[in-house]
N, CA, C and O atoms as a GROMACS GRO file, in nm:
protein
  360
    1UNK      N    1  -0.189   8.959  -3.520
    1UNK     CA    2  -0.206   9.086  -3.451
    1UNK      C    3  -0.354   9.117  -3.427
    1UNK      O    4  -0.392   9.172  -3.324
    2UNK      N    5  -0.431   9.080  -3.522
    2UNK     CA    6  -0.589   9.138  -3.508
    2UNK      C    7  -0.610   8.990  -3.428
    2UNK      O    8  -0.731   9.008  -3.436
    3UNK      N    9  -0.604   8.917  -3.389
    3UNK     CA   10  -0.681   8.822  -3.307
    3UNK      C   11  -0.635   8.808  -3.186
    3UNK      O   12  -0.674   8.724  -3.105
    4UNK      N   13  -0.494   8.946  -3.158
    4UNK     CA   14  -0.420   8.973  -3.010
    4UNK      C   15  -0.526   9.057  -2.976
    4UNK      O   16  -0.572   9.048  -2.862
    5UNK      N   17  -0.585   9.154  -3.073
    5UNK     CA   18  -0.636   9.268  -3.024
    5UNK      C   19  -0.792   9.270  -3.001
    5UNK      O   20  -0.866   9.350  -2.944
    6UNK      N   21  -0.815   9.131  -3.077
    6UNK     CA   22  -1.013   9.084  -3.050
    6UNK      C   23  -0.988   9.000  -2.898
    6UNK      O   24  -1.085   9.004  -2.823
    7UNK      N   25  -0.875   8.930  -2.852
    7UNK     CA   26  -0.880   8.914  -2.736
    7UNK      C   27  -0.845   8.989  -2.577
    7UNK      O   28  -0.852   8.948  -2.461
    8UNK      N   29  -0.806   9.119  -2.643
    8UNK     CA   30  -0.751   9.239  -2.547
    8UNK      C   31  -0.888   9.314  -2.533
    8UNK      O   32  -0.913   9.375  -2.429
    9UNK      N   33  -0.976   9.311  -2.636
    9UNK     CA   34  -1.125   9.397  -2.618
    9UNK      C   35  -1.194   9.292  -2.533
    9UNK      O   36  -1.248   9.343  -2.435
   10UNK      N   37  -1.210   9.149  -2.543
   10UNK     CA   38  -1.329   9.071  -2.501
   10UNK      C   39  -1.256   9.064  -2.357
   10UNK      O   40  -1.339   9.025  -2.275
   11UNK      N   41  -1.169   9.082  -2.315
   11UNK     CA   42  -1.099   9.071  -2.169
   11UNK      C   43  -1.116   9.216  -2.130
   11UNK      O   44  -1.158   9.241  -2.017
   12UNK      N   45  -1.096   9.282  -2.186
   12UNK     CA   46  -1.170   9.494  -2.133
   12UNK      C   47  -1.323   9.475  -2.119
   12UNK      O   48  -1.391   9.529  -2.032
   13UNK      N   49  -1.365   9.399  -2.206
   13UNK     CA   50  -1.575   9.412  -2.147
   13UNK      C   51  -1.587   9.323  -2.060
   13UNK      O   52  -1.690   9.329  -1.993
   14UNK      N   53  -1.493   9.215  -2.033
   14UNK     CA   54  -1.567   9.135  -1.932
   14UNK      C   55  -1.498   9.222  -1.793
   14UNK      O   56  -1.548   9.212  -1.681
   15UNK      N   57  -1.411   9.282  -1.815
   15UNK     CA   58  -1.358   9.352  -1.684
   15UNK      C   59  -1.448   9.515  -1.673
   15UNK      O   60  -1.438   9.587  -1.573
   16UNK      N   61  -1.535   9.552  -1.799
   16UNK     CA   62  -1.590   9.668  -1.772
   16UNK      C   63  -1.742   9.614  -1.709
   16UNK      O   64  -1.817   9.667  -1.627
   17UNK      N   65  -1.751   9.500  -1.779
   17UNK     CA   66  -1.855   9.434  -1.726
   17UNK      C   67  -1.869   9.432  -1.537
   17UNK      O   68  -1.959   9.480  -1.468
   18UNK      N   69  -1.780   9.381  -1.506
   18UNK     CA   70  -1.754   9.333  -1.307
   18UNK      C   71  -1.756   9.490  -1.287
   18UNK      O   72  -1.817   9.523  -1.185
   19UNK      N   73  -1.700   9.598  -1.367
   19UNK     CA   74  -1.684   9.677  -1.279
   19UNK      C   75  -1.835   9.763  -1.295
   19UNK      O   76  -1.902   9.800  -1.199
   20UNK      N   77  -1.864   9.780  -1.412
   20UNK     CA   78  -2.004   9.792  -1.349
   20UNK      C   79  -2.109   9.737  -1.233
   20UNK      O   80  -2.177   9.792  -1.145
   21UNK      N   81  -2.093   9.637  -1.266
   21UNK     CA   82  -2.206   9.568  -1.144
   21UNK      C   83  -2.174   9.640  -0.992
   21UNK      O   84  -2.255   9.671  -0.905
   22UNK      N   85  -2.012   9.657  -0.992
   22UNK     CA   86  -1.980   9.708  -0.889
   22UNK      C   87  -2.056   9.877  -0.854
   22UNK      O   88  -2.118   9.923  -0.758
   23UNK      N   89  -2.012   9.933  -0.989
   23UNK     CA   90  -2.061  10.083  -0.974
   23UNK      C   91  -2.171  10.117  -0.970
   23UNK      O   92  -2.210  10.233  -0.964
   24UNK      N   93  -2.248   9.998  -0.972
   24UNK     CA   94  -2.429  10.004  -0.983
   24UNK      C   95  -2.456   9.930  -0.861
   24UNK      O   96  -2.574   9.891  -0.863
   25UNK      N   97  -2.391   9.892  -0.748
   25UNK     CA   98  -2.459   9.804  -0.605
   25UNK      C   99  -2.441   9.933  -0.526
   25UNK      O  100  -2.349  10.012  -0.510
   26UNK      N  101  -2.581   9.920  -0.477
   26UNK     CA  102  -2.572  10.025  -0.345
   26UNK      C  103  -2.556   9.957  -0.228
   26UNK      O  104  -2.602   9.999  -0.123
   27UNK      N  105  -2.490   9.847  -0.238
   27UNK     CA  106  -2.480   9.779  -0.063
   27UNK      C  107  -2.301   9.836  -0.100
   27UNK      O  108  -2.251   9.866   0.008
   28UNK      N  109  -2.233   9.849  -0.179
   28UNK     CA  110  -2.098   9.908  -0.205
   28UNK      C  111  -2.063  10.049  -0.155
   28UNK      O  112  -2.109  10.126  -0.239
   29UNK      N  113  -2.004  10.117  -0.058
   29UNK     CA  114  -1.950  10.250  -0.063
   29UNK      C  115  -1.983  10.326  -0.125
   29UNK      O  116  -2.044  10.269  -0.215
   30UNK      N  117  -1.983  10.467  -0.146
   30UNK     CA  118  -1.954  10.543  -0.271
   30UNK      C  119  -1.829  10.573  -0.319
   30UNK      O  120  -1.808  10.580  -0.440
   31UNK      N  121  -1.758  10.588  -0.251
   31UNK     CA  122  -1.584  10.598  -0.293
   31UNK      C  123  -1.564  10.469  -0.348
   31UNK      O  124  -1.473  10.486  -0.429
   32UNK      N  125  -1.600  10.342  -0.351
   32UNK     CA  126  -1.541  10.199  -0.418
   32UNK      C  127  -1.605  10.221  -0.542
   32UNK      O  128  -1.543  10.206  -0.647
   33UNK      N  129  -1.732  10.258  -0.540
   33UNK     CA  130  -1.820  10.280  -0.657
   33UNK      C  131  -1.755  10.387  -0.756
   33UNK      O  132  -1.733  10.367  -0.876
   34UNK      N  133  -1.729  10.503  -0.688
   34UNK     CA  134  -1.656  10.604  -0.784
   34UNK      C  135  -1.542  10.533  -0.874
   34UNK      O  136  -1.544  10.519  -0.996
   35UNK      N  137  -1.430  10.485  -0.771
   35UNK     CA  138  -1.346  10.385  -0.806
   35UNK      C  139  -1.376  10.311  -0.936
   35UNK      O  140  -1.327  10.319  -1.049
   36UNK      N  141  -1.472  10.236  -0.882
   36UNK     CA  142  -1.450  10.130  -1.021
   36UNK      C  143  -1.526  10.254  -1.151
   36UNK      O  144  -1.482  10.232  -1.264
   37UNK      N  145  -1.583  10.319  -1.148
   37UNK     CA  146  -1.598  10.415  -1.229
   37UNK      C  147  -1.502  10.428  -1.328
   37UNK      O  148  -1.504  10.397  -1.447
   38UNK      N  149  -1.378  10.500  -1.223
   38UNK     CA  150  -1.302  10.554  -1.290
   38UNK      C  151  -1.200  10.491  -1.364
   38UNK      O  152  -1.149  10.519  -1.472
   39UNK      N  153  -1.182  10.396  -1.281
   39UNK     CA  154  -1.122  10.242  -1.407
   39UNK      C  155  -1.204  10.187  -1.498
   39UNK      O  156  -1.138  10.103  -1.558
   40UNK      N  157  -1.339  10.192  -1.550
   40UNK     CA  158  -1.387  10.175  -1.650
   40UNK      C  159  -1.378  10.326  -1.756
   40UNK      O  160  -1.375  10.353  -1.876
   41UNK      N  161  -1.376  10.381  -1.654
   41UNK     CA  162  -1.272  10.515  -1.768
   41UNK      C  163  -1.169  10.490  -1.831
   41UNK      O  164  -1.165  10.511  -1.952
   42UNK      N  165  -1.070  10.442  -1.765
   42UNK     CA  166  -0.901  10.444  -1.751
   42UNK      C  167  -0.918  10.306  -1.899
   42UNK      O  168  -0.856  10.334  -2.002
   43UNK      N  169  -0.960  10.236  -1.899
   43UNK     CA  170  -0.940  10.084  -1.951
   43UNK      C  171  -1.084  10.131  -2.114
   43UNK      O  172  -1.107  10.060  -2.212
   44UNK      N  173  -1.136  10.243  -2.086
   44UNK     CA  174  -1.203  10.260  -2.217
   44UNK      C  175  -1.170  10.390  -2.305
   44UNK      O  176  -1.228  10.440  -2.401
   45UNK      N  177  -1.039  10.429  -2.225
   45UNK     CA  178  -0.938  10.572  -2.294
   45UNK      C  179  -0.896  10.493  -2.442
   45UNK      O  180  -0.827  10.393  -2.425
   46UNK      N  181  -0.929  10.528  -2.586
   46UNK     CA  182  -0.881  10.500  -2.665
   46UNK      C  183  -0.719  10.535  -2.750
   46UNK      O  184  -0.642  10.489  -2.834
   47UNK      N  185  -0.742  10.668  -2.644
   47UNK     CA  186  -0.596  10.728  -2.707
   47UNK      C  187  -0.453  10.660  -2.657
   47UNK      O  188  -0.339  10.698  -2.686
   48UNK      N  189  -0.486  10.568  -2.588
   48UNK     CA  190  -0.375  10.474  -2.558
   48UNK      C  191  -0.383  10.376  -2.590
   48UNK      O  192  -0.483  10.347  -2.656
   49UNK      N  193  -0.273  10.263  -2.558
   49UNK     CA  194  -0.291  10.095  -2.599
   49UNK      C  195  -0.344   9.999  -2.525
   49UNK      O  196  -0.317   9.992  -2.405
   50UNK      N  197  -0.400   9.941  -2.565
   50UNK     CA  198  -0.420   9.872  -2.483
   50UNK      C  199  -0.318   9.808  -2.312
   50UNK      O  200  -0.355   9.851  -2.202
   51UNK      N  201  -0.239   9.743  -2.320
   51UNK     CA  202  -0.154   9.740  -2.220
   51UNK      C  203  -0.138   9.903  -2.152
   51UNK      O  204  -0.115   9.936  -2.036
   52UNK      N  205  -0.153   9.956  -2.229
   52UNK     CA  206  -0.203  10.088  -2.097
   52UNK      C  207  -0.293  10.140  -1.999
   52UNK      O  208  -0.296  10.189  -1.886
   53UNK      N  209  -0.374  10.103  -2.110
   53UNK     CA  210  -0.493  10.110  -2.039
   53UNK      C  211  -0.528  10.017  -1.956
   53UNK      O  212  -0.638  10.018  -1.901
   54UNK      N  213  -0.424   9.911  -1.935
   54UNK     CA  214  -0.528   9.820  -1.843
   54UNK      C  215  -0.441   9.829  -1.724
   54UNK      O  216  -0.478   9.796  -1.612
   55UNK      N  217  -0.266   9.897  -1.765
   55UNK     CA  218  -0.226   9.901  -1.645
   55UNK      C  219  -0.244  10.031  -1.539
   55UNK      O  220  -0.206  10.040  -1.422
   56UNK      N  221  -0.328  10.145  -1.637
   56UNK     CA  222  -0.388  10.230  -1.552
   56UNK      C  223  -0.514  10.201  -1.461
   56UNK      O  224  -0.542  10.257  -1.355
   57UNK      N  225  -0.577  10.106  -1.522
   57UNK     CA  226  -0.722  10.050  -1.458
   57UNK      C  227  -0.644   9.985  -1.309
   57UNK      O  228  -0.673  10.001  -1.191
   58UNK      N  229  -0.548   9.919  -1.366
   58UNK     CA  230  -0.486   9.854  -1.231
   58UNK      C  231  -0.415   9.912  -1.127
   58UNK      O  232  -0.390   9.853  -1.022
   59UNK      N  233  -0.384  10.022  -1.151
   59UNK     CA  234  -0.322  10.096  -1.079
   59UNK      C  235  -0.467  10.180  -0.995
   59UNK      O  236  -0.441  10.187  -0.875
   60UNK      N  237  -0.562  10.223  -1.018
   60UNK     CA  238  -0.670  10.275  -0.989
   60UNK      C  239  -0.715  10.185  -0.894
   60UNK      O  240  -0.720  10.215  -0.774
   61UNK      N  241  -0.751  10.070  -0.941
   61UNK     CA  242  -0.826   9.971  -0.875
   61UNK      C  243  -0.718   9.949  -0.762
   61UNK      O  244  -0.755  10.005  -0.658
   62UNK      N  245  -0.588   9.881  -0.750
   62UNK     CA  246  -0.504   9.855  -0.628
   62UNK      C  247  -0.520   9.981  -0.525
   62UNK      O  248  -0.483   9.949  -0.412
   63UNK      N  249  -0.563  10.106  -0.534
   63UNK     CA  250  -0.584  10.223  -0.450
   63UNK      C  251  -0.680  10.146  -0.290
   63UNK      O  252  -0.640  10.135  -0.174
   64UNK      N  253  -0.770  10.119  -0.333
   64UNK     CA  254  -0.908  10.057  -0.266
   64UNK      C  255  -0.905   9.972  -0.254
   64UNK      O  256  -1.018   9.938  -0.217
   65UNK      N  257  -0.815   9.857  -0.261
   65UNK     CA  258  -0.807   9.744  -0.213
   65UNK      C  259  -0.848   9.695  -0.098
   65UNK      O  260  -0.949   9.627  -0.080
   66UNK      N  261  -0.740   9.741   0.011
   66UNK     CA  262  -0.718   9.783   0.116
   66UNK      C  263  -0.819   9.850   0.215
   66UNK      O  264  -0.789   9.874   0.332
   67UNK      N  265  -0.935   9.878   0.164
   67UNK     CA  266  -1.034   9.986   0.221
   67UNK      C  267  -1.084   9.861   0.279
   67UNK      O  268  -1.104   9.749   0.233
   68UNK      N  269  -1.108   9.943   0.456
   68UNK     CA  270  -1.190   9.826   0.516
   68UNK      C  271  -1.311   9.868   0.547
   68UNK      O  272  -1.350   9.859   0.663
   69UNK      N  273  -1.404   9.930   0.427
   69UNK     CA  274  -1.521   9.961   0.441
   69UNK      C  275  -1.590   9.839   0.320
   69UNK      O  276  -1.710   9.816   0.311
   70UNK      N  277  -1.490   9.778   0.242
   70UNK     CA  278  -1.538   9.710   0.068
   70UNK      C  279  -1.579   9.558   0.128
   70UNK      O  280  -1.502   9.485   0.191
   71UNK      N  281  -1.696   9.532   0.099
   71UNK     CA  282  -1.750   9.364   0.139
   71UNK      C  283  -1.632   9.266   0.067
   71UNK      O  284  -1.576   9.269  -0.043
   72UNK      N  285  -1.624   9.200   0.153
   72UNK     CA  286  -1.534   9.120   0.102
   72UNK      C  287  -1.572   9.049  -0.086
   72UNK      O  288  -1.485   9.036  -0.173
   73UNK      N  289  -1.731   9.012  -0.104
   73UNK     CA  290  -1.729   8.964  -0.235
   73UNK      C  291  -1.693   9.094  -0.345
   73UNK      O  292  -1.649   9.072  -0.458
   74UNK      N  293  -1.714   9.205  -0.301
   74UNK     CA  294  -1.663   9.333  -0.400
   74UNK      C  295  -1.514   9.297  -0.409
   74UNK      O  296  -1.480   9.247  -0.516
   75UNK      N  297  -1.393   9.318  -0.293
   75UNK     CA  298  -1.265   9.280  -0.310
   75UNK      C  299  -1.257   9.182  -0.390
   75UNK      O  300  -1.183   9.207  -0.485
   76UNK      N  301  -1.320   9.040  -0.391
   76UNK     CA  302  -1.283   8.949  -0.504
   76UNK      C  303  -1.281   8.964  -0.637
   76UNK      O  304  -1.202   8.928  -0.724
   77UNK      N  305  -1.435   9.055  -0.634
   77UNK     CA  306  -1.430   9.102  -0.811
   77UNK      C  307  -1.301   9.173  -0.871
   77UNK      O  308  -1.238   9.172  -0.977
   78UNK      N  309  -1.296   9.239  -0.738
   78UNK     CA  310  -1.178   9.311  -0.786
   78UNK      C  311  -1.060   9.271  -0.826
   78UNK      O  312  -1.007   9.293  -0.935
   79UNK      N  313  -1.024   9.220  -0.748
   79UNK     CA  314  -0.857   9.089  -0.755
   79UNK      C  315  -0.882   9.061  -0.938
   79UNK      O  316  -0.815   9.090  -1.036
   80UNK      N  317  -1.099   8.944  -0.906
   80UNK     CA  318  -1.043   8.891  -1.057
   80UNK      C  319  -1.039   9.019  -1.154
   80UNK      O  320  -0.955   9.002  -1.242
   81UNK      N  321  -1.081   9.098  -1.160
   81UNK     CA  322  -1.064   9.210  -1.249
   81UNK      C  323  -0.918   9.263  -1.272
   81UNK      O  324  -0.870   9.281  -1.384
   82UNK      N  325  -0.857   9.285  -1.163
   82UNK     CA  326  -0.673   9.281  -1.192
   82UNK      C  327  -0.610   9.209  -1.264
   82UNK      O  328  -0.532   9.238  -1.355
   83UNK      N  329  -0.654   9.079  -1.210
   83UNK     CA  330  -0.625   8.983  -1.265
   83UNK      C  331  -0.582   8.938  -1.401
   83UNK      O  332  -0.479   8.894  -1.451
   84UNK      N  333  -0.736   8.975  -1.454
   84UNK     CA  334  -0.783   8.955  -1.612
   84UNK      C  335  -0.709   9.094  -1.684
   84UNK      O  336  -0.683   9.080  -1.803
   85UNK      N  337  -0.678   9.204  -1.633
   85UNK     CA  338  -0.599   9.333  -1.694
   85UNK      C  339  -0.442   9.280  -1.676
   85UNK      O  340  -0.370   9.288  -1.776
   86UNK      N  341  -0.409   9.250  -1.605
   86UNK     CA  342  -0.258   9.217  -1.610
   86UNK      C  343  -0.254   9.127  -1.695
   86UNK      O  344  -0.133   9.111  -1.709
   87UNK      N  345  -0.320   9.036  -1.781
   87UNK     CA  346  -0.245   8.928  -1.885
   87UNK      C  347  -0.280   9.023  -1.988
   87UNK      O  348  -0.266   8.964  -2.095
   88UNK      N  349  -0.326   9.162  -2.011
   88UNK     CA  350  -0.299   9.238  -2.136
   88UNK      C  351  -0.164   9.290  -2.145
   88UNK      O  352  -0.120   9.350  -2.047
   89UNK      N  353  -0.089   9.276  -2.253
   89UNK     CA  354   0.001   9.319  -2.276
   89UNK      C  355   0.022   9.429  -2.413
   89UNK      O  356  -0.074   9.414  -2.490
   90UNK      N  357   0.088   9.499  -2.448
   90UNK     CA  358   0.134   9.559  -2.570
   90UNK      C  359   0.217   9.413  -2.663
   90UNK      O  360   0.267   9.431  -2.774
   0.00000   0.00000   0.00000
């Protein structure tokens, strides 16, 4: 159980990680930027579980996908950032 949950944190920083870089590029939107903001919120809420938190991050993040204002290498981060939250589970 504790070595489910040291690999559910090191997969939340490398995904709080991308989403920073995102929330810190000014060639990015401000609405994509808010965005990933607020999923490094959603995915660093402690009062939930993990698998919650990452399927709220994902649910946040799939919003903006779709925006055809986001450079295409931002969309990729993003995908892998989904990505890496969907193999968290409870």
């Amino acid at each position: 159980m504790a070595e489910k949950s040291k690999e559910h944190a090191r997969r939340i920083e490398a995904v709080v990680g991308v989403l920073k870089e995102i929330g810190q590029s000014h060639i990015i939107p401000r609405n994509i930027r808010r965005t990933a903001d607020s999923a490094i919120e959603a995915v660093r809420d402690r009062a939930v579980s993990p698998g919650i938190r990452a399927a709220n991050a994902v649910s946040i993040l799939e919003g903006i996908l779709n925006d055809p204002n986001m450079p295409s290498f931002a969309r990729v981060k993003i995908w892998n950032a989904i990505s890496e939250l969907e193999t968290i589970r409870d």
